[in-house]
C-alpha positions in Angstrom: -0.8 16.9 5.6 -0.7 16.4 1.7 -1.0 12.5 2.1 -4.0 12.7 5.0 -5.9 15.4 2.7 -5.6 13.0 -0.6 -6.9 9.8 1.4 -9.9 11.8 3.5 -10.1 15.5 3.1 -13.4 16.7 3.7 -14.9 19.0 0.8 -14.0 22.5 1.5 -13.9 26.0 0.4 -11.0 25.2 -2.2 -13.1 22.3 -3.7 -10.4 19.5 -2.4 -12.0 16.1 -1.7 -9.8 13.2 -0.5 -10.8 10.0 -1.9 -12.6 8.4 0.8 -13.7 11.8 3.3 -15.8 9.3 5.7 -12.7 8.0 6.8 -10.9 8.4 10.4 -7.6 8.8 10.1 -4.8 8.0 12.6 -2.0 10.6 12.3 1.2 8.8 13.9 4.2 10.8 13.1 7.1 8.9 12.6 9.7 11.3 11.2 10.9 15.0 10.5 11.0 17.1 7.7 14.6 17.7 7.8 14.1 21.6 5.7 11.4 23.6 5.5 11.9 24.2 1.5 11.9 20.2 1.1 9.7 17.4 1.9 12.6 15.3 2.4 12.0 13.8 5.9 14.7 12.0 8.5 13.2 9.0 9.9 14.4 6.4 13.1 13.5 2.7 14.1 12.2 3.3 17.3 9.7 6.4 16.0 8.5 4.2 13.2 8.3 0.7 15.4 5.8 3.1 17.9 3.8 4.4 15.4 3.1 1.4 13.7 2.7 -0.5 17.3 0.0 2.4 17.6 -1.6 1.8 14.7 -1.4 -2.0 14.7 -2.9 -1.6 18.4 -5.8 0.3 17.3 -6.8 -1.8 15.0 -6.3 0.2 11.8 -7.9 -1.1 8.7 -5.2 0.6 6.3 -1.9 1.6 7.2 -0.3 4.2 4.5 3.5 4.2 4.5 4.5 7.3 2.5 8.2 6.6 3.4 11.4 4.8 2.1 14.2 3.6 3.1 17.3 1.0 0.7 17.6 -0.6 4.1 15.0 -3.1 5.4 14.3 -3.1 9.1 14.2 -6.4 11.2 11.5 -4.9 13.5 9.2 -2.8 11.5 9.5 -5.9 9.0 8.0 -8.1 11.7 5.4 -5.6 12.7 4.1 -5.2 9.8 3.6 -9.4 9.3 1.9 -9.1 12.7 -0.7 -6.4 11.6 -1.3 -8.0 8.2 -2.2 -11.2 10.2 -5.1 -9.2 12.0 -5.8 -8.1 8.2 -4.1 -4.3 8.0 -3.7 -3.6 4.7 -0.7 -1.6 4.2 0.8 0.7 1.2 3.8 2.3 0.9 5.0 3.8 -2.4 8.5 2.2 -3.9 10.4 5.5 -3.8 10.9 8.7 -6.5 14.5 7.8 -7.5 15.1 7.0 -11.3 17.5 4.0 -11.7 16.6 2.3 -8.7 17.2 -1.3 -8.9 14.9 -2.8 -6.0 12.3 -1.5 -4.5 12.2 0.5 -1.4 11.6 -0.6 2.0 8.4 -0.8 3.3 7.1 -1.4 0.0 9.6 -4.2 -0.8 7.5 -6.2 2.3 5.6 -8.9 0.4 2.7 -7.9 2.4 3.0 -4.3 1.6 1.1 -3.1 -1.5 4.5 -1.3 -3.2 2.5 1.6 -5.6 4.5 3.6 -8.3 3.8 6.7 -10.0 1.6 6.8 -13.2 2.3 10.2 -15.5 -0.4 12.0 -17.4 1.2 10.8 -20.6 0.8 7.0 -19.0 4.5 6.6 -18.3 5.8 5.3 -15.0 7.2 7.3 -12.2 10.1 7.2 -11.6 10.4 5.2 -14.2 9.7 2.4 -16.2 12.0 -0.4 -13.9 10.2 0.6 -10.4 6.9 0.7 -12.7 6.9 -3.0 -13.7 8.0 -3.8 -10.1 5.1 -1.8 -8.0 2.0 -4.2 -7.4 0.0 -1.2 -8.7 0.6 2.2 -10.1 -1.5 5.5 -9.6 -1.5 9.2 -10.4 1.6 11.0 -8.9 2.0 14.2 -10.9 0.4 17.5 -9.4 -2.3 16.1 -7.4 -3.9 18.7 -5.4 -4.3 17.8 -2.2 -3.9 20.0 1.7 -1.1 21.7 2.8 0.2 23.2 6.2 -1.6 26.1 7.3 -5.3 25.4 6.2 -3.7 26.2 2.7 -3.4 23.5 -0.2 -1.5 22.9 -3.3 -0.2 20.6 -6.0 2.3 18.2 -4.9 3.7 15.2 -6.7 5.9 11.8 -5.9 5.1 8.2 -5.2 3.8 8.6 -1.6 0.7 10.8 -3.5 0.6 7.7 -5.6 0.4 5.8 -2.4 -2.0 8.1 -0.8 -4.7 7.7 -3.6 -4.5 3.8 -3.1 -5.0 4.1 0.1 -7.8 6.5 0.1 -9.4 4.1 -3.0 -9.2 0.8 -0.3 -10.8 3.0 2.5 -14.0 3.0 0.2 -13.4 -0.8 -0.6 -13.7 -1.2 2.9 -15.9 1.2 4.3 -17.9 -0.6 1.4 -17.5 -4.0 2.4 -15.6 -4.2 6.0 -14.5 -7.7 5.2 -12.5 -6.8 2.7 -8.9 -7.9 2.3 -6.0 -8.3 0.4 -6.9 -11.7 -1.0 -9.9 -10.3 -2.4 -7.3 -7.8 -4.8 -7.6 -9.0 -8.1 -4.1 -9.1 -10.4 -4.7 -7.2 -13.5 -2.3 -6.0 -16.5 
């Protein structure tokens, strides 16, 4: 619910505006919060290979990842080649762990835009390592944003990060429906 409100919440009594609020969004489940008190989710193959089948299948533009995983996946790995063949841009954020050596899987996909976290003071998130590794970083500290229960609040982590880059290519290409990852400009 946080990630969906950050790319395309409508304006609403609280004032929260995603960043693209014209945009339809597909919301494919593919795994379970594990606690109620934690975001931390449990995730499997086949739930993820069918919700990105779905969303390959209905022609998504952007496919946001907010997930990780150390382990790559043969399958999801070859889906996600498919769909960025018919032009899906996908994100995912490259994880909230300090001292991570590589980045996390689906964001360590070379076709996956991998996003870190940028901290109000400019400093990476979650740190400096996973920082100089992401293709791009964004805000991920306290970003208010929906919550279950027509409710919102501030939440924070990579896959916020992730959620504002997606939400920022949804105008790109609600701009300009052409528009594709070639057309992303590397910049320091």
């Amino acid at each position: 619910t946080g990630v969906a409100g950050l790319i395309g919440a409508r304006i609403n009594d609280y004032g929260i505006n995603g960043f693209a609020p014209k945009a339809s969004i597909f919301a494919l489940r593919a795994c379970r919060q594990i606690s109620k008190g934690s975001p931390i989710g449990e995730c499997y193959s086949n739930a993820m290979t069918k919700a990105l089948d779905d969303a390959i299948q209905r022609d998504a533009n952007i496919v946001n990842m907010s997930l990780g995983a150390m382990v790559e996946d043969d399958l999801l790995y070859q889906l996600i080649s498919k769909g960025a063949e018919k032009g899906i841009l996908f994100v995912a954020p490259v994880g909230n762990r300090p001292g991570m050596k590589k980045i996390s899987f689906p964001a360590s996909h070379p076709q996956v835009i991998a996003v870190a976290g940028l901290m109000n003071d400019g400093s990476y998130y979650p740190d400096t390592t996973m920082g100089l590794k992401a293709d791009i970083c964004a805000p991920c500290k306290n970003l208010l944003t929906t919550v279950p229960g027509n409710d919102h609040n501030f939440l924070s982590g990579t896959s916020m990060s992730s959620s504002v880059i997606s939400g920022l290519l949804a105008l790109s290409v609600e701009a300009d429906p052409s528009f594709d990852l070639k057309d992303l400009q590397k910049f320091n």
